[in-house]
N, C-alpha and C positions, 0 to 999 in steps of 0.2 A: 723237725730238722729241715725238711725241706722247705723253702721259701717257695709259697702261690703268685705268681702274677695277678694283680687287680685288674681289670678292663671296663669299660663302663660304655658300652656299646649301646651308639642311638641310629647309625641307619651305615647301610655296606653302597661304599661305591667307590671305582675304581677312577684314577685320575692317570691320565700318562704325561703330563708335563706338568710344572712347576709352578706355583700360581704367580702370574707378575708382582705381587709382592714381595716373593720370596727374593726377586731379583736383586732388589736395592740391597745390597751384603756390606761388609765392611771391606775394605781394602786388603787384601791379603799379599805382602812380597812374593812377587815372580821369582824365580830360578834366578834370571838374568838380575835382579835387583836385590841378589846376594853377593858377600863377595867368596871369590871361588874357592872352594873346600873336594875334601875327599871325596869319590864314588864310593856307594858301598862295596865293602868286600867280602868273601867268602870266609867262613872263621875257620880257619886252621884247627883249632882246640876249639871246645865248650869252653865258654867263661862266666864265671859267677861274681855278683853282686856283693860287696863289701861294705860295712860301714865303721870307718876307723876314725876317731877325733871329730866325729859329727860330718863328716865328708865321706861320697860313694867313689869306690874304687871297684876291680875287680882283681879275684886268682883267675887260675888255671884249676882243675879237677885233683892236682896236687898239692893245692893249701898256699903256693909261689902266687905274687902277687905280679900279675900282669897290666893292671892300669892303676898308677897311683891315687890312693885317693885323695881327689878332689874337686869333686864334684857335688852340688849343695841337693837337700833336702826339703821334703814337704815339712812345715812348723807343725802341722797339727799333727805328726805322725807319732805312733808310739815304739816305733821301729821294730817293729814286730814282723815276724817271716813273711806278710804281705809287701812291706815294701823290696824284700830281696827279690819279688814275682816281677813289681812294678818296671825296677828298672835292669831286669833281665835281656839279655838279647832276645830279638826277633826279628827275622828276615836278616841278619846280619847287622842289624842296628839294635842298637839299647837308647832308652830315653834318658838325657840330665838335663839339670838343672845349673845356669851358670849367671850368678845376680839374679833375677826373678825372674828370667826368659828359661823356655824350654826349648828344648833342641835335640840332636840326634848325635851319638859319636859311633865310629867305625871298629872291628875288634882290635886295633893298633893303636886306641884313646887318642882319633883324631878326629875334629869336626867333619862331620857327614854333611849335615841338615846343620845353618847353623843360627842359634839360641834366638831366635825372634819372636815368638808367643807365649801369650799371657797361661797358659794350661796346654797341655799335647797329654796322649797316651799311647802306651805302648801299640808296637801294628801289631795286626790282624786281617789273617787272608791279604799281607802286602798292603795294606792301605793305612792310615792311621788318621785319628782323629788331633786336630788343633785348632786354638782357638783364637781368634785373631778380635781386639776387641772386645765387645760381649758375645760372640757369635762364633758356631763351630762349625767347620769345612773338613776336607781329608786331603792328605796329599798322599803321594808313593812316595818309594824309596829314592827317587832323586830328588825330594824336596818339591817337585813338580805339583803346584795345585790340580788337582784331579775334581773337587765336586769345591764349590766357593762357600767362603764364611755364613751361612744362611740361618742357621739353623738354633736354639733356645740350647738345645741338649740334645745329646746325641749318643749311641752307643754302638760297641765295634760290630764290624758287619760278620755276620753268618752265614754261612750258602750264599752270599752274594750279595745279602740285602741290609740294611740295618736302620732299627731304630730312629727316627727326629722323631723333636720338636719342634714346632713354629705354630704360632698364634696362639692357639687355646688346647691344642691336639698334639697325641702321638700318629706320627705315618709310618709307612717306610719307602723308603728310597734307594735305588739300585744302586751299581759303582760309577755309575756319571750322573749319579746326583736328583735326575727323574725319580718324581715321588710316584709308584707305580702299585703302592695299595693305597687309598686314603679311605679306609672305613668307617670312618666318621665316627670312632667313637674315643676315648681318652685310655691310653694304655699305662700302666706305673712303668716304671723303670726295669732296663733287663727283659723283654719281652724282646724273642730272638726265634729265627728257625732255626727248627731240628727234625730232623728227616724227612723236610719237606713240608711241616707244619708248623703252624704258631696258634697256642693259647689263647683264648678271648673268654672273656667273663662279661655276662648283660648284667642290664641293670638288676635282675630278676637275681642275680647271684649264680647263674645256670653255666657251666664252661661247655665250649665246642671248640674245634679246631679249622684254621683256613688253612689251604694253599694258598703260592705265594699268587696268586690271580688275585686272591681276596675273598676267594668262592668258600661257603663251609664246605667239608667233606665230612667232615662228624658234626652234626646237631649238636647245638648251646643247650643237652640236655643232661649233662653231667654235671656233679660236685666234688669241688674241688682240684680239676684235673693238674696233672703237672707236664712239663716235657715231654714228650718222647724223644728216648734213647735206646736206640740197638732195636728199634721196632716197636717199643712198649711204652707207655706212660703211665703214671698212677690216677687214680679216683678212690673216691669216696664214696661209700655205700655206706647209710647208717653212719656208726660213728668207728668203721675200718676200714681198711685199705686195704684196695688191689690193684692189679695193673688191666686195659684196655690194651688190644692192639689196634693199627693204623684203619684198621674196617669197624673199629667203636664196640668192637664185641669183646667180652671179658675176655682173659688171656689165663690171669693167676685170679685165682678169688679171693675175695677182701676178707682177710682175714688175720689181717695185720694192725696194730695200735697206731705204729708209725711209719713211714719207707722215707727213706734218704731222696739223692739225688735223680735217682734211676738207673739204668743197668749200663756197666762199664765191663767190659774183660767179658762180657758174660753171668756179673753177678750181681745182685742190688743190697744194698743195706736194709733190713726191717726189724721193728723194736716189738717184742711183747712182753709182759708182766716188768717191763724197765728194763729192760736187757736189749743190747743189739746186737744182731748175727746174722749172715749174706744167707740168701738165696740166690736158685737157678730161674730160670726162664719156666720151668714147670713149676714157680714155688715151694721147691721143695727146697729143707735148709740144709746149704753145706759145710756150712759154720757156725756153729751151734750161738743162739743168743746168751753173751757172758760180758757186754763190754756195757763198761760207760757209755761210749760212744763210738761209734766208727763211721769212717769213711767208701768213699770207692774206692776200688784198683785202679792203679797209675800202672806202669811198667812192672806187674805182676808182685807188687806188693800194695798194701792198706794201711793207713795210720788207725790205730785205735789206741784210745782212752781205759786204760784199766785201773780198777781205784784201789791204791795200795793203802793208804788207812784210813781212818776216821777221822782226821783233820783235814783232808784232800778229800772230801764225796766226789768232785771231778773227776779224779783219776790222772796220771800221767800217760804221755802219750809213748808210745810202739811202733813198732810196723811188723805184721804177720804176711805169709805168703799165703797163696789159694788153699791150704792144706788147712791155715789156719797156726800152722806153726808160730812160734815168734821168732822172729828174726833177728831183730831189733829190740830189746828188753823195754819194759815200759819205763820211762826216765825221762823226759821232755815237759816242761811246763807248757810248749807250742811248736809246731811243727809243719811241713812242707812235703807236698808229694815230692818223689827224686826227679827231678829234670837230668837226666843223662845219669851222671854217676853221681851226684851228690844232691842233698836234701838239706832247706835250709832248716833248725832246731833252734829253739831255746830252753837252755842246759838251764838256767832260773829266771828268778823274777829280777834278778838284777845284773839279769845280762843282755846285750845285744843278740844279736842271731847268729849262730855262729853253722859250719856244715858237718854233715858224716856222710862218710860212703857207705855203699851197699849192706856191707858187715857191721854200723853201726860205729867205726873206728872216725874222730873225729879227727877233720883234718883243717880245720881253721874257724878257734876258739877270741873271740874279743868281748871281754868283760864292760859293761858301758860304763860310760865318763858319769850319768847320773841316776839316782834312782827315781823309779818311774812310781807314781805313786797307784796306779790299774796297768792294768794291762789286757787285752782280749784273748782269755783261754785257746780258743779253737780257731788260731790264724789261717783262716782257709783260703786256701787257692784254687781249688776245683769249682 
């Protein structure tokens, strides 16, 4: 369940400026070489992501539709509770789509930032990634280029830092755009800090952990390690899992088939005999392994997966609280942690994503214009 970072590390060194190649960037429109649009604004309400007649709109947390739709979509999407994520507010902006440019609108569905790039995605930590030509920069929230188009691929910043590509390698690079680890080695995709560490894997197959200097702090003498979250991350002993703390010394003993994401609210997902059910930070379990599948805790509740018959082995999805309760009856062919008071669902296979509130009570249901012939079971957003 949990996805490993790859790394393929051939020597550690640190770079603090940008190499003069990196300089030559695409062109990226100024502020002033926009024409004048909204500042962002503070959002009154939560607003939520719609998708009506193949166009994104948004409600309010009461099912009332606050920005009509229309707003265009990604073609390869299957419009599944990830794109309700995708073009979610953040920092007070959400990302659209208008003709094939991407852009920014305000919670009043008025241009913020406006449609000029080939790709954008949502901010993070106030900065956001776009791409101007073949090549990705960041700006802020006034549209203001902040780091220029340089870069292959790029991924949103963490603690400060994030993810490039350029030439042949992954780096990272701070929020003005100085590559300030260049470890020389090729990282996959999604390799990001968390709690003040990042992941590497050698050639040798061996995980250790840097600080953002680039220095190890735990030895490349681990398998398979993941994250750390809330202090902990997982490893691999043998053919089970435990968690390490940040001093590389066991924490929980591996004693586990499988571990999810790592620990959230205080609790982690882990699977034995095909069953999954949360543990505490002492691995002890406090929700017994019974599911299909489960998630982390969001806002003090968990989606899990429980298989109601024999033509479903998957299971339909739920949401229980820490107790383990359910809350949310299992009924979901795909589903969304709640962001504020609402969670995006899908009620079937031949439906769009529609929401429910806390209790489960849906408050804006749209059946889709087509049937989809797959669909991705476990729309995740975490």
């Amino acid at each position: 369940m949990a996805r490993l970072v790859t790394i393929a590390l051939t020597s550690l060194t640190v770079v603090v400026l940008m190499s003069s190649a990196l300089t030559q960037t695409p062109r990226m429109p100024t502020v002033s070489q926009v024409p004048a649009v909204e500042k962002p604004t503070q959002m009154a309400r939560p607003l939520f992501a719609i998708l009506q007649n193949n166009k994104i709109g948004y409600i309010d947390r009461r099912g009332t539709i606050a920005i009509k739709p229309q707003f265009g979509t990604r073609l390869y999407r299957s419009y599944s509770v990830s794109d309700a994520e995708e073009f979610a507010f953040q920092n007070g902006l959400a990302l659209v789509k208008v003709g094939r440019q991407f852009g920014y609108i305000n919670p009043a569905g008025r241009i913020a930032i406006k449609p000029q790039f080939a790709d954008a995605k949502p901010f993070h930590e106030n900065l956001t990634a776009v791409k101007v030509g073949d090549r990705w920069g960041f700006i802020d929230a006034t549209g203001k280029r902040v780091i220029p188009p340089a870069f292959q691929s790029v991924e949103n910043f963490s603690e400060g830092l994030a993810q490039v590509w350029s030439g042949d390698k992954y780096r990272f690079a701070d929020r003005a755009g100085r590559v300030v680890i260049d470890p020389g080695f090729s990282v996959l995709n999604n390799s990001h800090f968390s709690d003040g560490l990042a992941v590497v894997l050698t050639v040798e197959q061996t995980s250790g952990f840097i600080d953002k200097t680039g220095t190890f702090v735990i030895p490349p003498k681990l398998v398979g390690a993941g994250h750390f979250s809330e202090g902990l991350a997982s490893v691999i002993v043998g053919n089970k899992r435990g968690f390490i703390d940040k001093t590389g010394r066991v924490a929980i003993a591996p004693t586990f088939d499988e571990v999810g994401h790592g620990f959230s609210e205080g609790l982690a997902t882990a699977r034995v005999d095909g069953k999954w059910g949360y543990i505490d930070k002492t691995g002890t379990w406090t929700i017994a392994p019974q599911f299909q599948q489960a998630q982390s805790f969001s806002q003090g509740l968990a989606r899990v997966a429980v298989s109601i018959d024999e033509n479903n082995p998957l299971g339909k999805i739920g949401y229980i609280d820490k107790t383990g309760k359910r809350v949310i009856s299992p009924q979901f062919a795909d589903a969304s942690d709640f962001r504020g008071d609402l969670a995006a669902v899908v009620t079937g296979f031949d439906n769009g994503w529609s929401y429910v509130d806390r209790t489960g009570k849906l408050v804006w249901q749209r059946l889709a214009e087509y049937r989809h012939a797959s669909r991705t079971f476990w729309g995740c957003l975490s």
